[in-house]
C-alpha positions as CSV (number, residue, x, y, z in Angstrom):
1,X,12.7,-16.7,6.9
2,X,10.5,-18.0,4.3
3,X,7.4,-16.4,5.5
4,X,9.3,-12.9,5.6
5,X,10.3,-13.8,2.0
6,X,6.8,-14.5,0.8
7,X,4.9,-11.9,2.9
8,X,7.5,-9.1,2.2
9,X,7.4,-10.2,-1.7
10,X,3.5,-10.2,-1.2
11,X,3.8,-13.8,-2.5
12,X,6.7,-13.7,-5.0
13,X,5.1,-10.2,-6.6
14,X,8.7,-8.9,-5.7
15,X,10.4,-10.9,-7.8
16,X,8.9,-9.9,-10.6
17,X,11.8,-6.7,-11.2
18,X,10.5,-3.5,-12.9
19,X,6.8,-2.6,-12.3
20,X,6.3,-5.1,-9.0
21,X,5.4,-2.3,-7.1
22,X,2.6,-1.5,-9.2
23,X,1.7,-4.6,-9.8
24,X,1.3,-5.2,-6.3
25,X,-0.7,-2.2,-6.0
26,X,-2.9,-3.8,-8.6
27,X,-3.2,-6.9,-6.9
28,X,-4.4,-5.3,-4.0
29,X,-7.4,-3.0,-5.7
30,X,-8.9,-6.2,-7.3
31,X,-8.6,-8.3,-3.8
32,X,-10.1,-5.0,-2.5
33,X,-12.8,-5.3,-5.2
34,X,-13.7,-8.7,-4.9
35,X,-14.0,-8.8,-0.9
36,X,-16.0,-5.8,-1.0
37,X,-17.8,-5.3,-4.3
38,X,-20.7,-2.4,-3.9
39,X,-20.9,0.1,-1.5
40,X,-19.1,0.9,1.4
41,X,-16.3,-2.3,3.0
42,X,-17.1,-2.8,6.6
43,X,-14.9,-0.3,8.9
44,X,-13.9,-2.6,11.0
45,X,-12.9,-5.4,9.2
46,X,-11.3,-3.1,6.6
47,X,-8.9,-1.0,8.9
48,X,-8.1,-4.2,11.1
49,X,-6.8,-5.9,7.7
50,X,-5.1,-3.0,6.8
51,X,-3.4,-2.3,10.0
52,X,-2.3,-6.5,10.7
53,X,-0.8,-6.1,6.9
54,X,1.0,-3.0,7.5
55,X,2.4,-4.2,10.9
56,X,3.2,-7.5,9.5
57,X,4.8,-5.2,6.4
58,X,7.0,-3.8,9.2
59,X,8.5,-6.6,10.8
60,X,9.5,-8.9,7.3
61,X,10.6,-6.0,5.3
62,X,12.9,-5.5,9.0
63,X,13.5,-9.0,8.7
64,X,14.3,-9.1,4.7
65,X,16.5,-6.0,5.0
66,X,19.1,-7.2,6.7
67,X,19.3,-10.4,3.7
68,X,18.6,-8.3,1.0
69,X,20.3,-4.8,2.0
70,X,18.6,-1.4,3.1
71,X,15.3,-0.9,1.0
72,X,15.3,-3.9,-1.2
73,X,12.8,-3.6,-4.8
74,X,11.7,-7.2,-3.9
75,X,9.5,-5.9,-0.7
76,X,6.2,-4.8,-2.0
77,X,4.2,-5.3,1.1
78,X,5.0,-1.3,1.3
79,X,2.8,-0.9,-1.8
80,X,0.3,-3.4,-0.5
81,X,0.0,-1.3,2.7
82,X,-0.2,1.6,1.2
83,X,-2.7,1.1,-1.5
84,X,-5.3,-0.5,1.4
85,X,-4.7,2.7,3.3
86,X,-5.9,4.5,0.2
87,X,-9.0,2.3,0.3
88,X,-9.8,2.6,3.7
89,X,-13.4,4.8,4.2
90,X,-14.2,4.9,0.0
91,X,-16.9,3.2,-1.5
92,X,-15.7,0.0,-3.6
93,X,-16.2,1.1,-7.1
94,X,-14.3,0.7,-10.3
95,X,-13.3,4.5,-11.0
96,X,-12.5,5.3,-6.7
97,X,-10.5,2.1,-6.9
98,X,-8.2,3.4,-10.3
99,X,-9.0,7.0,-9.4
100,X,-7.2,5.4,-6.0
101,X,-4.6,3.6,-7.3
102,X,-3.1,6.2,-9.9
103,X,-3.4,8.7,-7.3
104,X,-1.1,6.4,-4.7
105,X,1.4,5.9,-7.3
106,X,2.1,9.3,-8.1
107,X,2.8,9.9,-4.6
108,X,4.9,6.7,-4.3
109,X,7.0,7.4,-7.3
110,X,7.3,11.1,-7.1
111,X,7.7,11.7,-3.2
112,X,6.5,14.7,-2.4
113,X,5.2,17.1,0.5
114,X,7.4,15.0,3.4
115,X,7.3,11.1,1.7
116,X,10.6,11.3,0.7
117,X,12.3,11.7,4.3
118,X,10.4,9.0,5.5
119,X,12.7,6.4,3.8
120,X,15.6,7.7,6.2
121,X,13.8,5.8,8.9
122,X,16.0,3.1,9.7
123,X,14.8,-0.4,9.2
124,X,11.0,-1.8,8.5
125,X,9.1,1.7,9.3
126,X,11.2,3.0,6.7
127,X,10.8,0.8,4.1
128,X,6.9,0.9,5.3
129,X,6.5,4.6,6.4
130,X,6.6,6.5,2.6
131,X,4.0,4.4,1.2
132,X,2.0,5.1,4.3
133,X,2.3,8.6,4.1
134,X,1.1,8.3,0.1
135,X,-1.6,6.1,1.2
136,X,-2.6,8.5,4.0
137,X,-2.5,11.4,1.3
138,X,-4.3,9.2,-1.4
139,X,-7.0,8.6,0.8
140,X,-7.7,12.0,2.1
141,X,-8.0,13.2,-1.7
142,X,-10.1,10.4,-2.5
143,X,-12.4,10.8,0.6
144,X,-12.7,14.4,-0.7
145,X,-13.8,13.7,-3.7
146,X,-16.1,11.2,-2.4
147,X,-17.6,13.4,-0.3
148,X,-17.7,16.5,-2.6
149,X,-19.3,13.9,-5.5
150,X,-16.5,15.6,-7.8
151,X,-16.8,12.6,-9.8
């Protein structure tokens, strides 16, 4: 249990109350940063982090749930998720990374275009599956712009 407690809290980031989701989000763009600093992350290594932290997001915030009740503040492994999705494919620089992160919490806070229903998913994938989706549509805006050189 105390693995699911730590890994669902993203280390005790939970606990913090108001803003722990953001701050988690955060915490996740500078470990981003400093793995990968400059240019492109490797592909591989990138999406296979990404992927072990969202699965791993799955089965403590299912764990956690049935402790702390049905979509609990203190799981922020959801945001964690969800901001490396964002990342995923963009080059590691300062104003992708914030460009990144205001974008995915816009869509985490506000819901829209589908994000909302995913939190009727019962258990782990729905705790998981709306940040996801926001990092999913985070990152195919911030590919865009990327790839467009809007900024």
């Amino acid at each position: 249990m105390l693995f699911h407690k730590l890994f669902s809290t993203s280390l005790g980031i939970g606990y913090i109350g108001k803003g722990a989701g953001t701050i988690a989000a955060i915490f996740c763009c500078i470990c981003w940063y400093m793995a990968w600093d400059g240019g492109y992350p490797p592909i591989l290594l990138s999406v296979i982090i990404t992927v072990v932290i969202t699965l791993l997001g799955v089965w403590s915030s299912g764990v956690v749930e049935k402790l702390w009740g049905k979509d609990p503040s203190r799981v922020v492994i959801d945001e964690v998720s969800g901001m490396a999705i964002s990342l995923l494919f963009v080059p590691v620089s300062i104003k992708y990374l914030l460009f990144a992160l205001i974008l995915f919490r816009f869509f985490d806070i506000v819901k829209p275009v589908f994000i909302r229903r995913m939190e009727a998913i019962p258990g782990g994938w729905g705790i998981m599956a709306d940040d996801i989706l926001a990092g999913v549509y985070t990152n195919i805006i911030v590919n865009m712009v990327v790839w467009f050189k809007l900024f």
